[in-house]
Backbone as numpy.savetxt, mean C-alpha at the origin, in Angstrom:
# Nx Ny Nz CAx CAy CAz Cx Cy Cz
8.04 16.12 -2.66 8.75 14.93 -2.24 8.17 13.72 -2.97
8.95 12.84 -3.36 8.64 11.71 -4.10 8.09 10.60 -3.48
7.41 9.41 -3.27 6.76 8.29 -2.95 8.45 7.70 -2.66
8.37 7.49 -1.47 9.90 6.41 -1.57 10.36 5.54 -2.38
9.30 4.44 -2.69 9.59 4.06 -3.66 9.71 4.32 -5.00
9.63 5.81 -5.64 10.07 6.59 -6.57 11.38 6.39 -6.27
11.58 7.23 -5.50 13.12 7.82 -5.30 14.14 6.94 -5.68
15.27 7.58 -6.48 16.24 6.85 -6.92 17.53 7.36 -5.82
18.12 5.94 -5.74 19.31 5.92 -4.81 20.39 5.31 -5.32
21.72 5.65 -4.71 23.02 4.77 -5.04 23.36 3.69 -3.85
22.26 4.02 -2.79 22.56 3.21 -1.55 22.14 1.65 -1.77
22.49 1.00 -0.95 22.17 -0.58 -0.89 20.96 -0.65 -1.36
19.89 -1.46 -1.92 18.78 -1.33 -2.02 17.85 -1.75 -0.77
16.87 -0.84 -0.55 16.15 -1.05 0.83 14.88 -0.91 0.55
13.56 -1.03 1.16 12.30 -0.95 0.29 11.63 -0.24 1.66
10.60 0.43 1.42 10.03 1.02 2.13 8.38 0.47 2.41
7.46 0.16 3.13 6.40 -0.13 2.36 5.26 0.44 3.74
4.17 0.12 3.42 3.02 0.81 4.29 3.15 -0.02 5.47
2.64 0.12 6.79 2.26 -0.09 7.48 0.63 -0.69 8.12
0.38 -0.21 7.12 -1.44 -0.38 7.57 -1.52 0.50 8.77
-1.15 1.28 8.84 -1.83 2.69 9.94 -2.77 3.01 10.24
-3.78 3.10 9.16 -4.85 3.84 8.66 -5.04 5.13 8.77
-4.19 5.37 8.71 -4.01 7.24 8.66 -4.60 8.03 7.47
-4.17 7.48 6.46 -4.83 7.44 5.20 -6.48 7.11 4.54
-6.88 6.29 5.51 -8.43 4.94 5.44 -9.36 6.48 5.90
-8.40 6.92 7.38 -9.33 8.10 8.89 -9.88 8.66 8.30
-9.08 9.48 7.00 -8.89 10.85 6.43 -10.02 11.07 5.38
-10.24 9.48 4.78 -10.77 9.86 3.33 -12.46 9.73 4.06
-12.83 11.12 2.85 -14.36 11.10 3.56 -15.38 10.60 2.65
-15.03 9.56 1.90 -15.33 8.99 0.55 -15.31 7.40 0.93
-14.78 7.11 2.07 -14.69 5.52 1.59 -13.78 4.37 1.21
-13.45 5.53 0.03 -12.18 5.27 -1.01 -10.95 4.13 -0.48
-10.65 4.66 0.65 -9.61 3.68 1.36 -10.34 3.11 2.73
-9.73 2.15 2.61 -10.93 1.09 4.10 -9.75 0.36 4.48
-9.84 -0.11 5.79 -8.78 -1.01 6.51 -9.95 -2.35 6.57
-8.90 -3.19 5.73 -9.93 -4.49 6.08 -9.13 -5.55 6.60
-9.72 -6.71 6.96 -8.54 -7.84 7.48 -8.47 -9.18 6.45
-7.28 -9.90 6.26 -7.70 -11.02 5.51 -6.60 -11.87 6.11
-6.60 -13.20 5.93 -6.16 -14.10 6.23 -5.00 -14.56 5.43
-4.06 -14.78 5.97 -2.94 -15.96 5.31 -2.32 -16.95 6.17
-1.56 -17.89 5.11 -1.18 -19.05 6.75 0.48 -19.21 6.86
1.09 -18.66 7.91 2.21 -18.71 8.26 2.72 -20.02 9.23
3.92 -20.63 8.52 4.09 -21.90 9.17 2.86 -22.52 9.85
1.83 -22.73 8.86 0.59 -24.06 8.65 -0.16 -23.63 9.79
-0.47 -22.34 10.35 -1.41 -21.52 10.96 -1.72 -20.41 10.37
-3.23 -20.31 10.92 -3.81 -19.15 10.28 -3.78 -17.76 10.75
-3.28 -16.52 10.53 -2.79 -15.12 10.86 -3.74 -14.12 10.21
-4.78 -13.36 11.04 -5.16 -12.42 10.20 -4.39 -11.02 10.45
-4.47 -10.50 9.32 -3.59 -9.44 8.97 -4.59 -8.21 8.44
-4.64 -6.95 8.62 -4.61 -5.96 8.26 -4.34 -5.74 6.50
-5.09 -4.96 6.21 -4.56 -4.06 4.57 -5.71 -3.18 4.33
-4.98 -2.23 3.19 -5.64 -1.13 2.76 -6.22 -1.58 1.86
-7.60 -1.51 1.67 -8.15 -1.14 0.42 -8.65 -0.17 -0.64
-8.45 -0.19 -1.42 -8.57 0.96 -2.60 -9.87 1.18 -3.29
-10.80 1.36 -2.98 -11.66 1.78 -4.32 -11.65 2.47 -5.35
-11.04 2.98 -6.38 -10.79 4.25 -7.73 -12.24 4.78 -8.09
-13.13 3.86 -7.79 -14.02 4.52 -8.25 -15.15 5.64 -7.07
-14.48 5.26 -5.65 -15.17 6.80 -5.15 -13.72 7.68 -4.66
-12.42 7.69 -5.52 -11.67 8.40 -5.09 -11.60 9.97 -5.87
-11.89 11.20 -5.17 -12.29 12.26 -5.78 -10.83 13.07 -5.92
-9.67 12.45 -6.19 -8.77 13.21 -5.76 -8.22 14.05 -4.85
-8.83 14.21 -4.39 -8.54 15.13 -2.90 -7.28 15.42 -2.52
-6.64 14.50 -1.74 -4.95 14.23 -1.92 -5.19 14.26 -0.34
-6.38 14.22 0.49 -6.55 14.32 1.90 -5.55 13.17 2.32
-5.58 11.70 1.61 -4.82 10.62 2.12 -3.44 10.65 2.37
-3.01 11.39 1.16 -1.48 11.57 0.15 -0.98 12.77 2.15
-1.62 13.73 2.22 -1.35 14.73 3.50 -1.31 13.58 4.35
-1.98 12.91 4.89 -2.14 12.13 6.51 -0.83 11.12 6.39
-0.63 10.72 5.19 -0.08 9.30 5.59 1.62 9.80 6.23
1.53 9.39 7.67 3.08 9.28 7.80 4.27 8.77 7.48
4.01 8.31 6.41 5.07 7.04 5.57 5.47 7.63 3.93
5.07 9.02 3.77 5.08 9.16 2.24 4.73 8.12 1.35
3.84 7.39 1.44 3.77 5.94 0.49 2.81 5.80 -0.44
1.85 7.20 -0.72 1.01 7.33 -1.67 0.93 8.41 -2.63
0.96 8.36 -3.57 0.92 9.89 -4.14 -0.05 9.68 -5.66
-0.27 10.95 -5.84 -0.96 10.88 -7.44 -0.32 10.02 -8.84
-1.75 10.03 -9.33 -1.27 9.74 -10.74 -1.88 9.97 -11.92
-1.51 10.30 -13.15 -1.85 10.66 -14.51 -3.36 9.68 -14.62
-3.41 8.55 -13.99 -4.43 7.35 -14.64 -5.33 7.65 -14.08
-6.57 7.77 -14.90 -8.01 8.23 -13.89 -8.58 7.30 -13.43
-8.15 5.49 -13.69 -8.53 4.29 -13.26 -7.75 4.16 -12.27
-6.52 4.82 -11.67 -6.35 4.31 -10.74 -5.73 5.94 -10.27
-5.81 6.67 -9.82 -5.89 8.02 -9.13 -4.57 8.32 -8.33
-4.87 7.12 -7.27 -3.66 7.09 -6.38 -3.04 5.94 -6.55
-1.88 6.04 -6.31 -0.91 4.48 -5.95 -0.09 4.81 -5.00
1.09 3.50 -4.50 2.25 3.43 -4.17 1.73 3.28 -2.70
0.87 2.26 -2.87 1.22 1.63 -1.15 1.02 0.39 -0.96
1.75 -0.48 -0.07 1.57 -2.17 -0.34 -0.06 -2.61 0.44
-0.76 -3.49 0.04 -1.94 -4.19 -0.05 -1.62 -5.16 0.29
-0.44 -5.93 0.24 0.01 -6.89 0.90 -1.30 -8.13 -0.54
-1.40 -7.85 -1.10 -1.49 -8.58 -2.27 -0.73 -10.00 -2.65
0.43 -9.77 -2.30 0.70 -11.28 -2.56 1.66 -11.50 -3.80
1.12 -10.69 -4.83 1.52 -10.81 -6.54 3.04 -10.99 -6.39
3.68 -9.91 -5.57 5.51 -9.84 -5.95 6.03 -11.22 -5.32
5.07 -11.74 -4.53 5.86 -12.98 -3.56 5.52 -14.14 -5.00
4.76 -14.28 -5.34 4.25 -14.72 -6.81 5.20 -14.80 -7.50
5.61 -13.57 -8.09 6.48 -13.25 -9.08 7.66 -13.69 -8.58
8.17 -13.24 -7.65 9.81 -13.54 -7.44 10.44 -14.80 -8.08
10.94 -15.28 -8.78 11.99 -16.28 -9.28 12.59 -17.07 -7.70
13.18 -16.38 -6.99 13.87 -16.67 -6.14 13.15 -16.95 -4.64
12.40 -16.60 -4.36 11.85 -17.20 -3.42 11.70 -15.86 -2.10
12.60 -14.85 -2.68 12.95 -14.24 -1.79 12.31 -12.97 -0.88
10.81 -12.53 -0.88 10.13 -12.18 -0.75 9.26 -13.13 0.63
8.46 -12.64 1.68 7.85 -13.75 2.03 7.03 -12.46 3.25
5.88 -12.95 3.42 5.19 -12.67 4.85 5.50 -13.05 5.95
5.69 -11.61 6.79 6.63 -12.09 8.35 5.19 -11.10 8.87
């Protein structure tokens, strides 16, 4: 099965993205993924929020995370710098990028 956001569709476009569960963080016996909290400010207050973090460099492949996560939202990859992908971090970058504005933290 593909990372959702792999998957190609003819349907409306809809996006799928992590949750911050930590289903994935429980599993790894490495570290590798950690639930940490960080801050952003929604309508001129401050909200801390949840996210996954990644380390590549104690991720042993395993695929223990890729099994737990109930969201299909991680899977392998060819790059040995970055092992796993395909789950949101809530990073920020695409709200960045957008042209349009249309992206935003709820």
């Amino acid at each position: 099965m593909l990372c959702p956001a792999l998957e190609e569709t003819d349907l409306e476009p809809s996006f799928t993205s992590c949750i911050r569960c930590g289903a994935c963080a429980s599993m790894c016996s490495n570290d590798a993924l950690k639930v940490e909290q960080y801050e952003i400010t929604i309508d001129g207050e401050p909200v801390a929020r949840d996210r996954i973090s990644f380390n590549p460099s104690k991720c042993d492949q395993c695929g223990d995370c890729i099994e737990a996560c109930p969201y299909d939202m991680i899977h392998k990859t060819d790059n040995p710098k970055l092992p796993i992908a395909g789950f949101c971090t809530l990073c920020g970058q695409c709200l960045e990028a957008c042209p349009e504005d249309a992206l935003c933290y709820k």
